[in-house]
N, C-alpha and C positions, 0 to 999 in steps of 0.2 A: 504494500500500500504506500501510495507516497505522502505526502506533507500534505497535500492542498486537501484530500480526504479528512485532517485532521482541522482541517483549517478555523474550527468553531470550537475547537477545545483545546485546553489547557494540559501544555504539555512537557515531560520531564527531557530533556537533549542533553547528551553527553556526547564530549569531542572525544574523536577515535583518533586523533592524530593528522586528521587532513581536513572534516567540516565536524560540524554540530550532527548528529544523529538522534532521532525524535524516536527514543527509549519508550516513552508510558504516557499511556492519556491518561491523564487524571480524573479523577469522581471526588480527590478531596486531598486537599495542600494543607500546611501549617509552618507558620516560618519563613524566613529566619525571624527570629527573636534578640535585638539587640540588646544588651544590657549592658549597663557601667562598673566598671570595680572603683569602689573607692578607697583612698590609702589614707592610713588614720596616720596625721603630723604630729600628732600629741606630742610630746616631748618633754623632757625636764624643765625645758622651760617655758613650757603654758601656763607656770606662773605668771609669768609677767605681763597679762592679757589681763590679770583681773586688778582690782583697785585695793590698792592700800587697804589693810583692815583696822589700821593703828598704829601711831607713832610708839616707837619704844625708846629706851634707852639703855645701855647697858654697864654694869659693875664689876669692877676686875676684882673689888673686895669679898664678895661672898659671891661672885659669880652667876647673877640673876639679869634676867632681862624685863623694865618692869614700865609696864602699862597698863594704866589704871583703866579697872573693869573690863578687862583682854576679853575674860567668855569664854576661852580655852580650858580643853580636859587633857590631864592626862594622857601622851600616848597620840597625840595630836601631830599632823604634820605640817610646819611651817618652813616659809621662805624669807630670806631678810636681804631687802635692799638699803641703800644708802646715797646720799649724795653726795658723799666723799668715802669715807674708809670706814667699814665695817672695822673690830676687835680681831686681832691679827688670826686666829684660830677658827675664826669665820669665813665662809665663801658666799657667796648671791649666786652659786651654780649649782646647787646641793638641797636637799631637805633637811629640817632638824626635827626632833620627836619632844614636844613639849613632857615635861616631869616635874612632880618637887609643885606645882604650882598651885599661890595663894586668888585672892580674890584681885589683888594687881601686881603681882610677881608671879615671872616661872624662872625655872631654867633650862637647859637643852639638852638633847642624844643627838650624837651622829648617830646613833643604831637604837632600838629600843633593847634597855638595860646593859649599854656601852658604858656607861657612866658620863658623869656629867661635864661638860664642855670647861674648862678652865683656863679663863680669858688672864690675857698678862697686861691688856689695855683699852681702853673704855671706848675706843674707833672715836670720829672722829663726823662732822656734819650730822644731819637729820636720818635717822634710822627708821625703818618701818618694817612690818611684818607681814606677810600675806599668806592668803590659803592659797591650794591650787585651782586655776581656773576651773569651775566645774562642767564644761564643756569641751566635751572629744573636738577637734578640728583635722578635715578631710577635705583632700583635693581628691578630681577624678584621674580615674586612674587608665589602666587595661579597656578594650570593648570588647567582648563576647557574642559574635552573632548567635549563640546557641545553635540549635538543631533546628532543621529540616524535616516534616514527616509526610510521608505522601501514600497514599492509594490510589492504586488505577490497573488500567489493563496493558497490556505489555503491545505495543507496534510490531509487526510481524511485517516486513516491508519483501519486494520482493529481489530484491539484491541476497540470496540465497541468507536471509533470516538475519543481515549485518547487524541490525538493529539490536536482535538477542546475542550476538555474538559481543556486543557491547558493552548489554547488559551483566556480563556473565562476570566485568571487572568486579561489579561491584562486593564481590566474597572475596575478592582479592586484598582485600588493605590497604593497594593503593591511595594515593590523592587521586582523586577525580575534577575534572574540569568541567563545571554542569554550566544549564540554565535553564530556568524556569519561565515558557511563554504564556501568554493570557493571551485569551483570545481576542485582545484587543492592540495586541502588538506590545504589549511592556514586557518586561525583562527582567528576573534578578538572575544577575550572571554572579557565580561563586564556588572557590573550590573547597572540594568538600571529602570527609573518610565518611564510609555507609559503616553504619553500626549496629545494624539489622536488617534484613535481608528477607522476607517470606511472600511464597509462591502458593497459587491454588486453583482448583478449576472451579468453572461455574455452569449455571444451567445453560446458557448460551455459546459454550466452548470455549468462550474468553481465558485465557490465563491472567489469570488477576495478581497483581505484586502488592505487598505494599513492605516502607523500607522507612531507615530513619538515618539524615549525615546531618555529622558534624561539623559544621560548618569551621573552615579554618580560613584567618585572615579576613580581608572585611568585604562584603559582599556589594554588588553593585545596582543600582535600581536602574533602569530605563527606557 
């Protein structure tokens, strides 16, 4: 059968290496399905996105860091900036585990039960303390066309069955070089690995297929 026999339906074509060859009339398509990955920035320092929660100060004498009515528990993880010099045994790249803490006093962990931070000088400018921003932050990432899933009857053409000779890559594993036409002339061209493969007869002799690819790389509409 040739092409123009099919000419009002929607059809599967796979390249054999020379043209396009019209594989399977379809009765019913699905896909591709684009979708986005997104990658989470989060980082050590998505602190720094949120707002000061209170100035502190800090005491090399008994080693507290003390801002009146903080609000902080125990076991608590802060951040500390400044606008000049943090107490030398401090970093603004790091978490500290609040401990020890009064209604406007604490003091700090590098690790919870590390013991407590022992400052040799009181740093220097305006200090302040922050929680961690509480929002993940994510750019897009990867695109996924997902899968392909199609049913239909198999083209039996009359170039001694080229058509199923075609079809037959598909248990093969290869990449495939497909596209999908509508009966209106548009096009999603895409290559693709088959990930299921099943064949059947029906009451009208038809061999009916239907199959599911994987779409790899990004598919093209037109």
């Amino acid at each position: 059968m040739s092409d123009a026999q099919f000419a009002h339906s929607t059809k599967l074509r796979i390249h054999d290496g020379v043209e396009y060859k019209s594989v399977v009339e379809l009765t019913n398509v699905s896909g591709p399905s684009i979708s986005a990955d997104e990658i989470d920035v989060s980082s050590h320092d998505s602190w720094k996105h949120a707002p000061a929660i209170d100035e502190c100060t800090f005491s090399e004498v008994d080693n507290t860091v003390t801002a009146g009515g903080h609000g902080l528990r125990d076991g608590e993880r802060i951040r500390f900036s400044t606008t000049d010099t943090l107490p030398a045994e401090l970093s603004d790249d790091r978490w500290y585990y609040v401990t020890n803490k009064t209604d406007d006093d604490f003091q700090v962990e590098k690790y919870p039960e590390a013991g407590v931070v022992e400052f040799t000088d009181d740093g220097t400018g305006t200090h302040s303390f922050h929680y961690a921003y509480p929002y993940r932050e994510f750019i897009a990432g990867m695109r996924d066309a997902g899968e392909i899933s199609i049913e239909g009857n198999f083209i039996v053409d009359s170039d001694n069955k080229s058509s199923l000779d075609v079809l037959s890559e598909l248990h093969g594993g290869s990449e495939l070089d497909c596209e999908l036409e509508f009966p209106d002339g548009t096009k999603w061209a895409f290559d693709a690995i088959a990930t299921a493969f099943e064949t059947a007869g029906n009451f009208d002799d038809r061999v009916t297929v239907s199959a599911t690819f994987k779409v790899t790389g990004q598919p093209t509409l037109s």
